[in-house]
N, C-alpha and C positions, 0 to 999 in steps of 0.2 A: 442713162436711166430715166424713171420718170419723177425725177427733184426738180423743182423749181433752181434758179439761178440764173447768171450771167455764164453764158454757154463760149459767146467769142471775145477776145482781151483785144486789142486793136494798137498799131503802134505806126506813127507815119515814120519813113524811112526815107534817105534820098536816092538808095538806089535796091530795089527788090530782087533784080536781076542777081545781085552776089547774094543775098540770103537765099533766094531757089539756089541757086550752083550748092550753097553748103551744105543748104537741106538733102539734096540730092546725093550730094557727095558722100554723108556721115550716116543720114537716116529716112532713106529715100520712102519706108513704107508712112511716115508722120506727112509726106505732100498731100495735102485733101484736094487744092484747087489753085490754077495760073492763070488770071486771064486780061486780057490787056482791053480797056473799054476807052469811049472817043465820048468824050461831055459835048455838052449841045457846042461847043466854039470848035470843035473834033480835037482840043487837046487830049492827049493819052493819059488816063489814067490805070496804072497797075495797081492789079491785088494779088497777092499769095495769103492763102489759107494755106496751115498746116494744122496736124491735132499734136495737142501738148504732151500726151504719154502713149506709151504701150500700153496693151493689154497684159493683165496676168505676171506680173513681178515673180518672181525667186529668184533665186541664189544661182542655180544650173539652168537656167532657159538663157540664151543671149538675145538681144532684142531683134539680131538678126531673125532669129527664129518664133518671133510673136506677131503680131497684126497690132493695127493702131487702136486706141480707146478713143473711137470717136462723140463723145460727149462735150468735151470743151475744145473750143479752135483759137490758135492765136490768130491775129487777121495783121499783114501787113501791108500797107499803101506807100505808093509814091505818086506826088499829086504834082504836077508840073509848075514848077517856080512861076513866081509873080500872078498862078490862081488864089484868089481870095477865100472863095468857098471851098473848103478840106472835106467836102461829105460824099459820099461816092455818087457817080453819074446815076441820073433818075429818082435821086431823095431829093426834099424841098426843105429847107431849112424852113425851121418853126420857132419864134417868138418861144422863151420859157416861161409859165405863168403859172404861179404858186398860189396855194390859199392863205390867209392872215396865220393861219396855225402851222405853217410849216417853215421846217429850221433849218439854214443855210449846212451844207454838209462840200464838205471835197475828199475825193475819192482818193487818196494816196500810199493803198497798197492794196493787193489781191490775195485773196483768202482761195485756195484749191485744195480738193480730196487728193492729196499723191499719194500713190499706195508708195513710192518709193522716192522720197528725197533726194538722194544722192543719184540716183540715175537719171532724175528728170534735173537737177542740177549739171549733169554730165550733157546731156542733150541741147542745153542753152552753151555750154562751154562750149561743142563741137561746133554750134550752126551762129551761134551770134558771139561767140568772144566773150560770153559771159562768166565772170567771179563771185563765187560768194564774197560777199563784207562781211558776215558776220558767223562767229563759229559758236554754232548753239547748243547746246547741250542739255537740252532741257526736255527731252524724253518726246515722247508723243500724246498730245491731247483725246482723247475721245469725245467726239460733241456727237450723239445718236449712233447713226452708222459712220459717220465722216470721222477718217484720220488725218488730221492734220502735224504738221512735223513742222517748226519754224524755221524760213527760211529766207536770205536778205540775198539777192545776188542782181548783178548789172553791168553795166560797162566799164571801163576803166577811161573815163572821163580827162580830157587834157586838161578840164577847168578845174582850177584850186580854190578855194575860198579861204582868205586869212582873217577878213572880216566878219565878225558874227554879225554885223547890221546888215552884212550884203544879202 
């Protein structure tokens, strides 16, 4: 549409080659984009773009039978070990420089329109191993035209944390 926002979410990976296979595999019309680039040293750097949902959610349509909502892209990289600079070939990393009136912020969670929770839930299951952690119940927010539905899901991490200092 034409809303302002953050359009692609970005996630570096160490290998992009199995997320295309799954994406392919589960929900091949969500691939937007494959492409393998050479940084100025010609190490190889991969991107997959895919789009986050379908079009047009109900009950009776299977997503076989939809086309993508191409509005938001997940963007995934794999940046060749022991590179230092993670930004994709032909960006120039930039110094950050803020004015005295601006307040430190970190970004640690993604706000998106899903017309449909549980099948855009289903789509992260199928292609990355994705779980919900948390089971919400808390109905659907209206903010203007945006439906929002809470939602917590990610990987099932080997790391345990017993310490709360850690």
């Amino acid at each position: 549409g034409n809303r302002q926002g953050i359009a692609a979410l970005a996630f570096l990976v160490d290998n992009v080659e199995s997320v295309h296979e799954r994406y392919n595999l589960s929900h091949p019309k969500l691939v937007a984009h494959y492409e393998s680039y050479a940084d100025e040293n010609c190490n190889i750097v991969k991107v997959l773009e895919v789009y986050a949902y379908y079009k047009g959610h109900n009950e009776t349509t299977s997503v076989e039978e939809r086309e993508a909502d191409t509005g938001t892209i997940l963007r995934f990289m794999q940046i060749p070990s022991g590179r230092e600079d993670k930004s994709l070939p032909g960006l120039v990393r930039q110094k950050a420089q803020f004015s005295q009136h601006s307040v430190a912020a970190y970004s640690d969670h993604w706000v998106s329109n899903v017309i449909s929770r549980t099948e855009f839930l289903d789509v992260l299951k199928d292609t990355l191993d994705f779980n919900p952690k948390v089971d919400f119940n808390a109905g659907v927010v209206a903010a203007g035209e945006a439906q929002i539905e809470s939602t917590v899901t990610g990987n099932s991490s080997q790391l345990l944390t017993t310490d709360k200092n850690e």
